[in-house]
C-alpha positions in Angstrom: 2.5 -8.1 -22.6 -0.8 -8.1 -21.1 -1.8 -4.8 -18.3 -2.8 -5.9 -15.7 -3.3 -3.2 -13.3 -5.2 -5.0 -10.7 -4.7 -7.6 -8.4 -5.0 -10.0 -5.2 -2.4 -12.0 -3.5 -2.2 -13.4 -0.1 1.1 -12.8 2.2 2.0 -14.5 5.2 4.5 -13.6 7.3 6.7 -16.3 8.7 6.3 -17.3 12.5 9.0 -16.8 15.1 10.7 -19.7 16.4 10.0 -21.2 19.9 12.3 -21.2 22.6 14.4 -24.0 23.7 14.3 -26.0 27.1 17.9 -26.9 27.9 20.4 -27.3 31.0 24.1 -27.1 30.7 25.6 -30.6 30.8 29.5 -30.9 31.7 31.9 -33.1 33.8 32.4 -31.8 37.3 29.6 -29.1 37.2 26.5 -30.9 38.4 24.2 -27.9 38.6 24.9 -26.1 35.2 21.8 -24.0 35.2 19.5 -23.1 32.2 21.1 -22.8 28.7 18.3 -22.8 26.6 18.7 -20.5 23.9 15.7 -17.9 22.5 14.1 -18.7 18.7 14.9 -16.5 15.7 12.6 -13.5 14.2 10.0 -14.8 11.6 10.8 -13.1 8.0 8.7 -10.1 7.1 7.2 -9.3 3.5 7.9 -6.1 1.8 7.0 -4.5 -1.9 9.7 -2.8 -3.5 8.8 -0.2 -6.7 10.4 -1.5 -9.8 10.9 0.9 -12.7 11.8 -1.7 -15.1 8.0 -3.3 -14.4 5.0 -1.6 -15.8 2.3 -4.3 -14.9 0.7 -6.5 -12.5 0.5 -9.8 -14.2 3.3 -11.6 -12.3 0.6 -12.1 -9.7 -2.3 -12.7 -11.2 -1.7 -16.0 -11.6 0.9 -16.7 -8.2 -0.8 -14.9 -5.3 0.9 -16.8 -2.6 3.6 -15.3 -1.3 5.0 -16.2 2.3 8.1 -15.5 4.2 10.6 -18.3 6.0 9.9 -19.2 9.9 12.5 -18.4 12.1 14.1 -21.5 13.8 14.2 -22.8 17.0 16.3 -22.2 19.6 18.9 -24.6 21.0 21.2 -25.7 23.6 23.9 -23.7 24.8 22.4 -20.8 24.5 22.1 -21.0 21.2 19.5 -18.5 19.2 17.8 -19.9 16.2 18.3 -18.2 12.8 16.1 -15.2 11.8 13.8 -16.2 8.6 14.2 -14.5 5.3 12.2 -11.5 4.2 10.0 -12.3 1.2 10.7 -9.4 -1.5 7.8 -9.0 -4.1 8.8 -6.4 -6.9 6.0 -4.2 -8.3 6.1 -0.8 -10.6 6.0 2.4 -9.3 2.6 3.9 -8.6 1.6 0.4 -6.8 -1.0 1.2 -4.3 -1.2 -1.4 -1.5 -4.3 -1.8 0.4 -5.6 -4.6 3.2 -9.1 -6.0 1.6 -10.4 -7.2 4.7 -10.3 -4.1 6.7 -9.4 -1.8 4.1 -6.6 -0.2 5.6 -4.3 1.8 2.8 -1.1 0.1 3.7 1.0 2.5 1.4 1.7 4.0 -2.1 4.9 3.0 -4.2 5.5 6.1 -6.2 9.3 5.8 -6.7 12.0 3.7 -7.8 13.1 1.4 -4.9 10.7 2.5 -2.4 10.0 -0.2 0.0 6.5 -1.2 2.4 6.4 -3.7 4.9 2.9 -5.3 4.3 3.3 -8.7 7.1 5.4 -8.4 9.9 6.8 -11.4 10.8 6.5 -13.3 13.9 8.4 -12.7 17.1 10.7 -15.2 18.6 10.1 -17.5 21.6 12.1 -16.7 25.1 14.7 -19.9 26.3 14.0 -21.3 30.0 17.5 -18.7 30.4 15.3 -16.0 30.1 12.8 -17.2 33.0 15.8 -17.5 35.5 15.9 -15.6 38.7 17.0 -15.6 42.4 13.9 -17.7 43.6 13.7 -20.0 40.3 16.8 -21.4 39.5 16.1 -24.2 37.0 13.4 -22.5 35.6 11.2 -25.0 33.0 9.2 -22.1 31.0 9.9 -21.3 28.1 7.4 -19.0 25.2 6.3 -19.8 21.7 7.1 -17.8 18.8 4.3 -15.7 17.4 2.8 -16.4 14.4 3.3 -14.2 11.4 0.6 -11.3 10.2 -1.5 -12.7 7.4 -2.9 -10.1 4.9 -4.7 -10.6 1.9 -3.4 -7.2 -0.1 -5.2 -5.5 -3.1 -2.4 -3.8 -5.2 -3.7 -1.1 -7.5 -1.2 -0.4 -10.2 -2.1 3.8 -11.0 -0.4 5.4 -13.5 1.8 8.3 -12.5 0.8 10.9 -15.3 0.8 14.7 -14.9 -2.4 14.9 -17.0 -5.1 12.9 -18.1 -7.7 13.1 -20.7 -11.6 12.6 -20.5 -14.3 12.2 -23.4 -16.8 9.8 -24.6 -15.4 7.1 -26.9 -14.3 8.8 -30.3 -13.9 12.1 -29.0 -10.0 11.6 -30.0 -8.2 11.1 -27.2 -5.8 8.9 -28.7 -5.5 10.9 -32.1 -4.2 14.1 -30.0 -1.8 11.9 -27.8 -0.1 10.9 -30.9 0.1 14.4 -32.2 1.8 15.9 -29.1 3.8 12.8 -28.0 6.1 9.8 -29.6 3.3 7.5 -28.3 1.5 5.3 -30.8 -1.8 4.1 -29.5 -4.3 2.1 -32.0 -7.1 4.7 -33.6 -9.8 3.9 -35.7 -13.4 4.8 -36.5 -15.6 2.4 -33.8 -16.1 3.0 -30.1 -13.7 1.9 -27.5 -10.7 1.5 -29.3 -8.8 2.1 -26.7 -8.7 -1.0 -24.3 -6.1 0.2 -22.1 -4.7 3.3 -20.6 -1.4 4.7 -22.6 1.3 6.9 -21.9 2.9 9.5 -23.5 5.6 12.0 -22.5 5.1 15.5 -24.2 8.5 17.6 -24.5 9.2 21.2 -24.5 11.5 23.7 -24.6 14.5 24.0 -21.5 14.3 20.4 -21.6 10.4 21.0 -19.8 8.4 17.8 -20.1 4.7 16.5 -18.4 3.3 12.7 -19.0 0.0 12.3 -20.5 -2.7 9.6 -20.0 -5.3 8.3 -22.1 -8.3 6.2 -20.6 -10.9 4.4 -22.3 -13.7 6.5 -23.2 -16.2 6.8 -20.6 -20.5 6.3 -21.5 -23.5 7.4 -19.3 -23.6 4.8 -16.3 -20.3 4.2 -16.2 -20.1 5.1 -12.6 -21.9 2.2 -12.4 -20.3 -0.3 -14.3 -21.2 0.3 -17.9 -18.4 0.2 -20.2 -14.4 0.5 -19.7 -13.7 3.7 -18.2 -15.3 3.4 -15.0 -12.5 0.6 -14.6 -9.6 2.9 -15.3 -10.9 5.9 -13.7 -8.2 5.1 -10.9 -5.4 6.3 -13.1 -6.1 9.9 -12.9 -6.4 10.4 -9.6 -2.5 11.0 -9.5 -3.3 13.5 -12.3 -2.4 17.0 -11.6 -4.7 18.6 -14.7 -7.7 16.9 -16.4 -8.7 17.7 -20.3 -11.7 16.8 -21.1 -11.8 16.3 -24.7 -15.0 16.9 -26.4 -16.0 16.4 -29.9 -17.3 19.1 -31.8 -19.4 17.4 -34.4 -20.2 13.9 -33.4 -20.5 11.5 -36.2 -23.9 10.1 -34.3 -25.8 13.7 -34.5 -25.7 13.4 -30.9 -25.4 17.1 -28.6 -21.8 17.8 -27.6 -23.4 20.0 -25.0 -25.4 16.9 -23.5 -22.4 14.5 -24.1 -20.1 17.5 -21.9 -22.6 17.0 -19.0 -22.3 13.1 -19.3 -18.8 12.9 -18.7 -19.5 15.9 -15.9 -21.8 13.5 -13.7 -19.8 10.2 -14.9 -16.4 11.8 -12.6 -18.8 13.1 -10.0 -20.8 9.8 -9.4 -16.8 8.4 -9.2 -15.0 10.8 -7.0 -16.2 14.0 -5.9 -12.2 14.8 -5.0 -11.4 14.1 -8.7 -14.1 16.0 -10.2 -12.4 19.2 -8.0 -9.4 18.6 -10.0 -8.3 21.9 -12.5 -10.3 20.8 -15.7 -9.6 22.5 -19.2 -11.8 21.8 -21.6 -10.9 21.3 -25.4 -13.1 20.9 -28.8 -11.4 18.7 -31.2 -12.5 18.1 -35.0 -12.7 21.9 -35.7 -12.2 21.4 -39.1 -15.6 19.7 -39.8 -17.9 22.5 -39.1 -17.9 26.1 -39.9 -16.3 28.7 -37.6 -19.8 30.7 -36.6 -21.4 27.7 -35.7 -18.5 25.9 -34.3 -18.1 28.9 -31.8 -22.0 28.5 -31.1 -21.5 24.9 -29.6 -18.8 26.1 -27.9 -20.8 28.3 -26.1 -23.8 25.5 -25.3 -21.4 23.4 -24.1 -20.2 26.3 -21.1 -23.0 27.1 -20.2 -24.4 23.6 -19.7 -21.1 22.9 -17.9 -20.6 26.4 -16.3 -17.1 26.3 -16.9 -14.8 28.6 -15.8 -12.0 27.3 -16.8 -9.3 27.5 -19.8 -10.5 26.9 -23.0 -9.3 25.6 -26.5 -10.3 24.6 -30.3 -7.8 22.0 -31.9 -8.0 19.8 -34.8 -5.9 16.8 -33.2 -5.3 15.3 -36.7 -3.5 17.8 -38.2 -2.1 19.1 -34.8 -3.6 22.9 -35.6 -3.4 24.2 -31.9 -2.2 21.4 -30.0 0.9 22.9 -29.5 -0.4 25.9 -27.8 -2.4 23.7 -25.3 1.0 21.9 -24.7 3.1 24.7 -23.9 0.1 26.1 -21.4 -0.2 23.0 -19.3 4.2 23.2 -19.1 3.6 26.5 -17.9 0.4 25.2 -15.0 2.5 22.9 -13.9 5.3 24.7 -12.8 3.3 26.2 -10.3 1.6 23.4 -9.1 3.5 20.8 -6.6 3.4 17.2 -6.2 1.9 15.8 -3.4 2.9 11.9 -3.8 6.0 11.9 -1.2 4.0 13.6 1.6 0.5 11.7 0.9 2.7 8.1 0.6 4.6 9.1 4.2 1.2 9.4 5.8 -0.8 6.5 5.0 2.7 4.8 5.5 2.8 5.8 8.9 -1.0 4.6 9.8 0.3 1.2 9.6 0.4 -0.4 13.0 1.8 -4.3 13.5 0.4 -7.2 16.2 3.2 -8.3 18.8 4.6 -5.3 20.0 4.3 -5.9 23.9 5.1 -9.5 23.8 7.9 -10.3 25.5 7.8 -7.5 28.0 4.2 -9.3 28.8 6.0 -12.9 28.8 8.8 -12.3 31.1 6.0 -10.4 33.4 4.1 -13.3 33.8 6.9 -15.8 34.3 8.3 -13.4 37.1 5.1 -13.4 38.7 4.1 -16.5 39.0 7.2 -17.2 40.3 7.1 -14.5 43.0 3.9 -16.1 43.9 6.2 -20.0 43.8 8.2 -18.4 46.3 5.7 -16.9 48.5 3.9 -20.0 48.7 7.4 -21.5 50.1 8.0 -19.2 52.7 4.9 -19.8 54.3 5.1 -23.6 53.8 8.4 -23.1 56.4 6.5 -21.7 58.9 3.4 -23.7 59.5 6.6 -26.2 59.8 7.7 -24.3 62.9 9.1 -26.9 65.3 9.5 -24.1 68.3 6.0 -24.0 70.0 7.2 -21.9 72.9 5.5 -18.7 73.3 7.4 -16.9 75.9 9.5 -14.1 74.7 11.1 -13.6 77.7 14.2 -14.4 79.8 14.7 -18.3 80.6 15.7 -18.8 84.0 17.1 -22.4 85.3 17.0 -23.5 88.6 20.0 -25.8 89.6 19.7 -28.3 93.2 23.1 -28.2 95.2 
């Protein structure tokens, strides 16, 4: 199946119902008063994380996606059915984001984790709503809100524990398949890997960490030069970076100068992800000499100023893999995972229209008619049919 990890899709929330108009009708009550029921609850849209999914195409080529309208309301009090949610299944690590304000709506980063991305419509008020003790056959009655309309970027990002860096051919996918069951296409040309892969590296005490491989990265790739910039995304979940760095290029290029490309490459990208902990690691040891393998080694820290962890492997025939294996096992036990908290945050940044509707609604109605019944009162007494001014004691004279 073909990875897709990137997508846009529209989603529109259904509208609430409108209210319904309506007096009660029956034999021997004349003046039934208002019955008119309120409208249902437009449906709302939601993403739910999908384990047994591990791409985005479903959407690639459907990205309408809307939710039922709530119905009307009806007679006797009556309140109109509430619309059906619209459920879109996605795989974990879906990143949700608004493209026209670019709001991060939320992160999926476990198995049936759920995000409202449209909130649906509220419903519409009945004329019973609008009754009072000055407006007894009330005619009002309030529309049902439309529905949120979003047009949603989801980001599909690997969840890995590590992930690996280097210029195409450095081999990144020959040392995934030497400390993993994955199987990832390698050959002797450039980008060879199209797409990230995954593999799971096992330890002992039944210890494990995922591993990612990108697409090799190239000098402008920050700015759109070859296949890496693209899938840069996935390692931002990454709690440890290798970069992977080949010893004796086959092109008599410098390591030490290819080093500082990938360097400036992740910086021009993300500043945050170039902070990451980054080991670095020579592959192909075995095709130069140990006095001047150690030599670049040295060139390529000092161009870099690393700090960091260091290591010499030959990925091919695994020499030394398995002590960089058991190392990282041992890093991340100390380091925690921050996905639950940073998910619960941008979660809760999400705000929805519609919240004071119907508080506002019924405010209006019982103003306007307060001022109805104002306007009456006074209506009475320009109607005054007592002229008489005097306030005081009527006396009546009587002739004998």
């Amino acid at each position: 199946m073909k990875f897709v990890d990137e997508v846009q899709i529209r989603v529109d929330a259904g509208d609430g119902g409108n209210g319904c108009v309506s007096f009660r009708r029956e034999k021997y009550i004349p003046n039934g008063g208002p019955d008119g029921g309120d409208g249902g609850d437009g449906g709302d849209v939601y993403l739910i994380a999908d384990e047994n999914l591990n791409t985005l195409i479903d959407y690639r080529f459907e990205r309408f996606h809307a939710a039922e309208r709530g119905e009307n309301g009806q007679s006797a009090n009556c309140t109109g059915r509430r619309g059906k949610d619209k459920i879109l299944r996605v795989p974990v690590g879906t990143r949700a984001t608004d493209e026209d304000t670019g709001e991060l709506l939320g992160d999926l980063t476990h198995h049936e984790q759920k995000l409202l991305v449209a909130k649906g419509g509220f419903h519409g008020l009945g004329n019973t709503r609008f009754k009072s003790s000055v407006n007894r056959a009330p005619r009002q009655k309030s529309n049902g809100t439309p529905g949120e309309v979003r047009t949603l970027k989801l980001e599909l990002l690997l969840l890995a524990d590590v992930g690996m860096l280097g210029l195409p051919n450095a081999g990144k996918s020959t040392f995934i398949r030497a400390v993993s069951a994955a199987r990832p296409k390698v050959a002797d040309y450039p980008f060879t890997t199209l797409v990230p892969n995954l593999g799971v590296v096992r330890g002992e005490n039944s210890r494990s960490f995922v591993i990612a491989d990108i697409p090799g990265l190239i000098e402008g790739a920050a700015e759109g030069a070859g296949l890496g910039i693209r899938f840069l995304k996935h390692l931002e979940r990454c709690r440890v970076l290798i970069h992977l760095v080949d010893i004796c290029p086959v092109d008599g290029s410098d390591p030490a100068e290819n080093a500082v490309t990938i360097v400036k490459e992740l910086e021009k990208y993300s500043p945050e992800l170039a902070g990451k902990p980054r080991w670095l690691v020579f592959n192909k040891m075995d095709l130069i000499l140990e006095e001047e393998a150690q030599e670049v080694m040295d060139r390529v820290k000092a161009a870099l100023n690393h700090e960091g962890p260091v290591y010499a492997i030959t990925a091919i025939s695994k020499e030394g893999t398995k002590k960089v294996c058991y190392d990282i096992l041992d890093l991340l036990d100390t380091m925690p995972r921050q996905l639950a908290e940073d998910a619960k945050d941008a979660i809760e940044k999400v705000e929805f229209k519609w919240d004071d509707y119907h508080k506002n609604q019924l405010a209006k109605a019982e103003a306007e008619a307060l001022a109805a019944s104002l306007a009456f009162d006074e209506g009475l007494d320009d109607d005054d049919w007592d002229d008489d001014e005097d306030d005081g004691v009527e006396v009546i004279y009587v002739r004998d």
